[in-house]
C-alpha distance (Angstrom), angle and dihedral (degrees) to the residues before:
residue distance angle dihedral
X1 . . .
X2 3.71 . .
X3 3.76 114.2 .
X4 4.04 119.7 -111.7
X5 3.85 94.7 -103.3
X6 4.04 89.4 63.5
X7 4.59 87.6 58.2
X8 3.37 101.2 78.5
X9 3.30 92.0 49.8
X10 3.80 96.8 40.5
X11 4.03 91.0 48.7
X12 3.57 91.1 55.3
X13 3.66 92.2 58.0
X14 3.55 100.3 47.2
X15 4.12 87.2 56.8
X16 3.77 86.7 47.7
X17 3.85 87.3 52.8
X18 4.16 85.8 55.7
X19 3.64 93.0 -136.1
X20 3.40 99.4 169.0
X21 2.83 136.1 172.9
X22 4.14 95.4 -1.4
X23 3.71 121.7 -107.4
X24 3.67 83.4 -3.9
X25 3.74 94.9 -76.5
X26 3.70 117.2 142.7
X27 3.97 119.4 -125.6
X28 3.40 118.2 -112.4
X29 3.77 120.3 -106.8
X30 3.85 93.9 -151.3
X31 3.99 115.9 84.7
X32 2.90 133.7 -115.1
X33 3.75 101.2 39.8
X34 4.16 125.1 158.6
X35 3.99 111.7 -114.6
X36 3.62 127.7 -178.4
X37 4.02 127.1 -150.8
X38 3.53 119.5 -91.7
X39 4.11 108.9 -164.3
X40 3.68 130.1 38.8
X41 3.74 90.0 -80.9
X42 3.46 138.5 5.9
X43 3.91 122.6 -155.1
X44 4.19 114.2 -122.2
X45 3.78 99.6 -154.8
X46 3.87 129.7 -167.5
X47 4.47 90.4 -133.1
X48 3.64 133.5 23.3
X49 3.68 91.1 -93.6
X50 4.00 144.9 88.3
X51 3.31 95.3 -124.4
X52 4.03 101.0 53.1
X53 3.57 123.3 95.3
X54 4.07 122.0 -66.5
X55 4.02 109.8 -125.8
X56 3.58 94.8 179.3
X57 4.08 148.3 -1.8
X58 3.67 101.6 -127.1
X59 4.20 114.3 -158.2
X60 3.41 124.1 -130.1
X61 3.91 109.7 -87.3
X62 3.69 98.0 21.6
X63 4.03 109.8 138.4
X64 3.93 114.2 -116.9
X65 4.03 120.3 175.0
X66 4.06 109.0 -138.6
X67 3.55 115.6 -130.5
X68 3.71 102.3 -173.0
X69 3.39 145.0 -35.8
X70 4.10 133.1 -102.4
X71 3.83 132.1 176.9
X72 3.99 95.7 -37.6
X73 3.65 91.4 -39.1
X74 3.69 129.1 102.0
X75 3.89 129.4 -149.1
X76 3.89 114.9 -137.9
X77 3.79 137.4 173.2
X78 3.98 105.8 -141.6
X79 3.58 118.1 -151.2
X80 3.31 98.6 -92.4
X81 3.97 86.4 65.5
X82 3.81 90.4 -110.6
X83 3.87 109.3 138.6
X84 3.62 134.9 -150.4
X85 3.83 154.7 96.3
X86 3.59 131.1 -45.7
X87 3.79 129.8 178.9
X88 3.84 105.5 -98.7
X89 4.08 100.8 -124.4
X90 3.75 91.8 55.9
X91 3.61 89.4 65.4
X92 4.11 120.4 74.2
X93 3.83 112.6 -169.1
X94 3.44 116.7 -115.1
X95 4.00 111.6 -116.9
X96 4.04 98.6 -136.4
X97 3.80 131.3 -145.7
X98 4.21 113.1 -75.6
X99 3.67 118.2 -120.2
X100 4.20 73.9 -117.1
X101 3.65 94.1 43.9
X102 3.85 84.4 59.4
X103 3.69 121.7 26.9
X104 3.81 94.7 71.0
X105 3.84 95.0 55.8
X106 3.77 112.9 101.6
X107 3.80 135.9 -158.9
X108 3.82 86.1 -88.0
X109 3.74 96.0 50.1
X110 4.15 88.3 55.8
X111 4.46 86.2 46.3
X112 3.62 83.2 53.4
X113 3.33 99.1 51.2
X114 3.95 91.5 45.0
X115 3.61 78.6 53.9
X116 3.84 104.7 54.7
X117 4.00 91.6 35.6
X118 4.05 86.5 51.7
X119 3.68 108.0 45.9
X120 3.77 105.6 0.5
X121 3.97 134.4 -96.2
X122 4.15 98.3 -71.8
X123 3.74 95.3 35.3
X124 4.11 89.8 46.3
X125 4.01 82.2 51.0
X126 3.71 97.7 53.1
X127 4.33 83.1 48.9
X128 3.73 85.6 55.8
X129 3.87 94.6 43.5
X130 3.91 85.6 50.8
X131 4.09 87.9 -120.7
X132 3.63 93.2 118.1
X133 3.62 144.0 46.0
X134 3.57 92.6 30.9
X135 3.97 107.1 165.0
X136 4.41 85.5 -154.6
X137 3.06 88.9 65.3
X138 3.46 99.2 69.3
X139 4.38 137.7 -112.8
X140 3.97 91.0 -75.4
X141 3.70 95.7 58.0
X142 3.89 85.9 44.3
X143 3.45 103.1 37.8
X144 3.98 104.0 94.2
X145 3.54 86.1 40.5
X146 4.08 94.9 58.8
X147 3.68 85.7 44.8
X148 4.05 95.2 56.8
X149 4.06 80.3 42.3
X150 3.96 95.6 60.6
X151 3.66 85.2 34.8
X152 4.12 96.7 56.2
X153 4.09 83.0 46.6
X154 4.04 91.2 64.1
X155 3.91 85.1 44.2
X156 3.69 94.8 60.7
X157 3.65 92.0 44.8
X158 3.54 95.6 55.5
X159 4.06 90.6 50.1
X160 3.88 88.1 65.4
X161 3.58 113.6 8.1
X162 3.47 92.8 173.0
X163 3.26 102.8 57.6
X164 3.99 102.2 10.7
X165 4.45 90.8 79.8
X166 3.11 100.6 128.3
X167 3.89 97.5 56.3
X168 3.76 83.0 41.9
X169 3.96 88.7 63.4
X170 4.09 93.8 40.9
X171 4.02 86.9 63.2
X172 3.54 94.2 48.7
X173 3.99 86.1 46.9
X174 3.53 80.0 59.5
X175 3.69 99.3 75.6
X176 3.62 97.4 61.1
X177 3.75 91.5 40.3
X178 3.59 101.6 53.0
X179 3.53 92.4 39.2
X180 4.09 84.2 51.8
X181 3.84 92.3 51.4
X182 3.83 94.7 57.2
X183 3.81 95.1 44.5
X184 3.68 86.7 51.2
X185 3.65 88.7 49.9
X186 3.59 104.9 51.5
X187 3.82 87.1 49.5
X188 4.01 95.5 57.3
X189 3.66 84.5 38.1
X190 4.04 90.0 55.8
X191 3.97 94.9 44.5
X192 3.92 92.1 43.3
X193 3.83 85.4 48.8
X194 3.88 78.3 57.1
X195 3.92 95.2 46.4
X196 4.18 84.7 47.9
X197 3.78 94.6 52.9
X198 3.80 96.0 52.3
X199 3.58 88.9 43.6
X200 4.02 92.4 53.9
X201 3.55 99.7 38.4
X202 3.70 111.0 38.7
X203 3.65 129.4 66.9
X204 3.51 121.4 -113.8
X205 3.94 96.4 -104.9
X206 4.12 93.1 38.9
X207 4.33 82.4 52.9
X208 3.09 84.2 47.1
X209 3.24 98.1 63.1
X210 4.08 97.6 27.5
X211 3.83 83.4 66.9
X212 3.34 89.6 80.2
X213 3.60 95.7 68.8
X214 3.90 128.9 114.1
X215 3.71 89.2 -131.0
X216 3.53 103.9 41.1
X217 3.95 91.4 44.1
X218 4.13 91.3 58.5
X219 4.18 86.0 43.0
X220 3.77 91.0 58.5
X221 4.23 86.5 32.7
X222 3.93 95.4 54.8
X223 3.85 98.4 36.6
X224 3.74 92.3 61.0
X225 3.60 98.1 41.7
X226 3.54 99.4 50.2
X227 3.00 86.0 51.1
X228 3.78 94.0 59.5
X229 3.52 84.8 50.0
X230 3.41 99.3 58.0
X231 3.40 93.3 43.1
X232 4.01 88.9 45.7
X233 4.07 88.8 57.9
X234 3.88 102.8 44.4
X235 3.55 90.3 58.0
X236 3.88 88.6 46.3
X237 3.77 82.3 58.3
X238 3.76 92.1 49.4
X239 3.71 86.0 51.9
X240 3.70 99.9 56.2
X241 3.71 90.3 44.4
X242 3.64 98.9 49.9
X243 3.57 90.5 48.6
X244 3.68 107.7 39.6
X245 3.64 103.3 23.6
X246 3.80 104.0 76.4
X247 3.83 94.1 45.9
X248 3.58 83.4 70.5
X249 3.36 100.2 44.7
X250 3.72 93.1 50.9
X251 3.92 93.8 41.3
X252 3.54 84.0 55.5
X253 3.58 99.9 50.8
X254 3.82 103.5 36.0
X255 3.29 108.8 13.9
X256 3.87 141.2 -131.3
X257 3.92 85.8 -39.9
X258 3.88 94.6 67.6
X259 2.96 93.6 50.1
X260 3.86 96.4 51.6
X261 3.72 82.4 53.7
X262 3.44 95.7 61.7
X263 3.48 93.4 43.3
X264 4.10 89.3 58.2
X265 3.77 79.4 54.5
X266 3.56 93.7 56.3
X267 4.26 94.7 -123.0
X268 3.94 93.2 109.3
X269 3.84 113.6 59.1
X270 3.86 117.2 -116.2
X271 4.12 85.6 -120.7
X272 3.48 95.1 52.1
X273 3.70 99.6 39.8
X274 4.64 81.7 58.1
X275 3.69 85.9 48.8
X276 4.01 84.8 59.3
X277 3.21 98.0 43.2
X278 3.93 85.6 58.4
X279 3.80 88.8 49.0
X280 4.05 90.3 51.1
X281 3.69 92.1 46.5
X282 4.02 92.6 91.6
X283 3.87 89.3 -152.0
X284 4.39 102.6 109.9
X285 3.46 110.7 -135.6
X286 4.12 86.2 54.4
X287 3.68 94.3 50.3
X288 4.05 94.0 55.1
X289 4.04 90.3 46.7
X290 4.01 86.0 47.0
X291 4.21 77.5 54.6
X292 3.61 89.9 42.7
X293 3.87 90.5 57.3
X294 4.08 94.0 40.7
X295 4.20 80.2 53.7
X296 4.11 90.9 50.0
X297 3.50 98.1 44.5
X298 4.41 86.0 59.5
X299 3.12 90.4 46.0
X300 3.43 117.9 40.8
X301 4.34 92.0 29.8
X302 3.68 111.7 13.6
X303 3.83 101.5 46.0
X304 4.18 91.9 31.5
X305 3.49 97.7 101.5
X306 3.40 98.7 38.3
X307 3.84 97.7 54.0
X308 3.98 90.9 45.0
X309 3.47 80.7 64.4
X310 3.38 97.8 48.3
X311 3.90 89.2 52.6
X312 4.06 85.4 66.2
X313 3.82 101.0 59.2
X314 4.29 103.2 92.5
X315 3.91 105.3 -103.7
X316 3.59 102.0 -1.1
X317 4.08 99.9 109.2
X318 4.31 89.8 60.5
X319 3.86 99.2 32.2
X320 4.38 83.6 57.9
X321 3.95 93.5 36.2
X322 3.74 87.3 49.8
X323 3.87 91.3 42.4
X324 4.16 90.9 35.6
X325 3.83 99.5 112.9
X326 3.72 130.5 168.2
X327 3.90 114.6 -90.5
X328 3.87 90.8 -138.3
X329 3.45 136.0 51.9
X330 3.68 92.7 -113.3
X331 3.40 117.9 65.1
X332 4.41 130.8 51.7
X333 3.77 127.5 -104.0
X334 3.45 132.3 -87.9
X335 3.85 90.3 -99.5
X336 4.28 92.7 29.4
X337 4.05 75.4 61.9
X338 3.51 102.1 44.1
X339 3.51 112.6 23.4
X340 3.49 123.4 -112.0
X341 3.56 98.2 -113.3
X342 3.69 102.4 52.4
X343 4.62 93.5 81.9
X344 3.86 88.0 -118.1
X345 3.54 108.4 157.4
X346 4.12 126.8 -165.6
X347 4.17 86.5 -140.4
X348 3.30 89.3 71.3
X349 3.83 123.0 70.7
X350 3.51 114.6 -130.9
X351 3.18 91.6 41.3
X352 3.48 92.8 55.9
X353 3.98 89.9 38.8
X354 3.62 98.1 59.6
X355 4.24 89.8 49.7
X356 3.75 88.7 53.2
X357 3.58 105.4 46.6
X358 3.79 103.6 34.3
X359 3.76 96.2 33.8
X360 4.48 114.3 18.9
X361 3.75 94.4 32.3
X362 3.81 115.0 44.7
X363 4.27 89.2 38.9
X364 3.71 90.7 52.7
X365 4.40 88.2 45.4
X366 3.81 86.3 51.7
X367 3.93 96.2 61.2
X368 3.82 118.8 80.6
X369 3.28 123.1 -88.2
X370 4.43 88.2 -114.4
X371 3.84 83.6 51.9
X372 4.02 93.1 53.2
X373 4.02 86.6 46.6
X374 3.98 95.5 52.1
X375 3.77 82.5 54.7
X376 3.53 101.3 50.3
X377 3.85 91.9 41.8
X378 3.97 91.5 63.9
X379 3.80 125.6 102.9
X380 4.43 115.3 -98.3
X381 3.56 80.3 -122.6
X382 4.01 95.6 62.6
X383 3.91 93.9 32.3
X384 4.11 87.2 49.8
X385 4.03 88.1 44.6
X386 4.76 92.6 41.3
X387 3.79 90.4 -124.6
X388 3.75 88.2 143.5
């Protein structure tokens, strides 16, 4: 990106170039109306003028909504909620969704969607088809596919950063997740590497016997269930997506009104439809408790049955409240939170509640919204190992 001395300059050439309006649309006359920005970047000044102060370099194709208009200069809120004035020809409206464009697509049109903008046309196919992400099939088989998942969550935040927080949040997550599925993995593979040997180099009676070992007892033991685990948390991971995922998606694309649509339709839950409306509302503190309530409803519904499974596997409720870290840099651990002697466990929801929303969420909502981005920008690998 250019720096702010060059946009003086820069907007004086694009009037000089008499691009108006773009692609020969006309502007709208009705405000507010969605634009998008037209050359490589767009100056966000403090006055309708080229000699006020420059707020912000805005990139070509970055989403603005237009306000109003004023002498050849137009006054937009970015997505980042930063407002100010922009000179009208570097701004192409945005030609929004039809009420026909929209009201045929279903629930499963939105998932597919989710789908194609996650992991790509072919791969979302083979999802579809049930020939890919298959959590039986072990973390290996999975493994690029969690990756693109963590990956697409950082995408959707950094469509909408203002009002996109809690996807911003589930990439971050990511890092300690992914990092948590491949230790898990090489520790079942080790102990069914174990299980193998015995298997390949014992007779039947002498394994047999063998089995009655300590040590070859907890091999067989911990191979199967981390297994289970792993198996438990992909699909917990399919469940957030599947549920959360397309809501975004169609938000993004259509708007608060599709979404009330498919509420009248009953396929968007009354309590996540309100939490919307909070997102939509443009006013700050509203959209972060609308991202509070998208945060509740995966923990305390989506992921419940999943993690009261988890709570049955021997062990596996204090190895991942010892392990349970916080995604950012900001925040303490589970136990840092709690205290290690108190028997809270992160399996269990409120205590895993309370963690998140008085400790993980309100010291990642007091960092800056360029401090949140750096974050999100950085590879699983370096979120999973907290080189931030």
């Amino acid at each position: 990106m250019l720096g702010s001395r060059h946009a003086p300059r820069r907007a004086a050439a694009h009037r000089e170039g008499s691009i108006m309006p773009p692609s020969g649309q006309q502007q709208p006359t009705g405000f507010p109306w969605q634009g998008t920005i037209v050359p490589w970047s767009a100056a966000l000044r403090s006055k309708p003028t080229l000699q006020s102060q420059t707020l912000a370099d805005l990139p070509r194709g970055d989403k603005v909504k237009v306000l109003l208009r004023s002498q050849g200069w137009l006054y937009v809120e970015h997505k980042n909620l930063l407002k100010g004035y922009v000179s009208q020809e570097l701004i192409q409206p945005v030609a929004l969704p039809s009420p026909a464009a929209t009201s045929q697509k279903s629930k499963k049109d939105w998932q597919l969607l989710a789908l194609q903008n996650a992991f790509g046309k072919t791969l979302a196919q083979q999802i579809l088809m049930k020939a890919a992400w298959i959590p039986e099939n072990g973390f290996e088989a999975n493994q690029q596919i969690i990756a693109k998942l963590y990956d697409y969550y950082g995408a959707l935040y950094l469509r909408n950063p203002g009002k996109f927080q809690w996807a911003g949040l589930a990439r971050v997550a990511g890092g300690p997740f992914y990092q948590g599925f491949c230790d898990m993995e090489q520790q079942r593979a080790a102990a069914q590497a174990r299980v193998d040997w015995l298997n390949e180099h014992y007779i039947w009676a002498t394994l047999s016997a063998r089995r009655t070992a300590a040590a070859d007892l907890a091999a067989m033991a911990a191979a199967t269930q981390l297994q289970k685990a792993l198996e438990l948390l992909m699909y917990m991971g399919q469940d957030i997506f599947n549920d959360l995922a397309w809501l975004h998606e169609a938000y993004h694309a259509a708007g608060l009104p599709e979404l009330k649509r498919l509420l009248g339709l009953g396929v968007v839950k009354p309590a996540y439809y309100s939490a919307w409306e909070m997102i939509d509302s443009n006013e700050p503190q509203t959209m972060w408790q609308g991202n509070v309530e998208l945060l509740r409803f995966e923990q305390r519904d989506i992921l419940k049955v999943g993690y009261q499974e988890l709570q049955k596997i021997p062990l596996t409720p204090t190895i991942m409240s010892a392990l349970a870290n916080c995604p950012h840099p900001w925040g303490k651990s589970f136990y840092g939170y709690h205290g290690v002697a108190k028997g809270r466990e992160v399996t269990r929801y409120v205590d895993r509640w309370e963690w998140m929303e008085k400790n993980i969420w309100p010291t990642w909502k007091a960092q800056t919204e360029a401090a949140r981005t750096r974050l999100i920008n950085l590879s699983l690998a370096d979120l999973g190992a907290r080189k931030f």
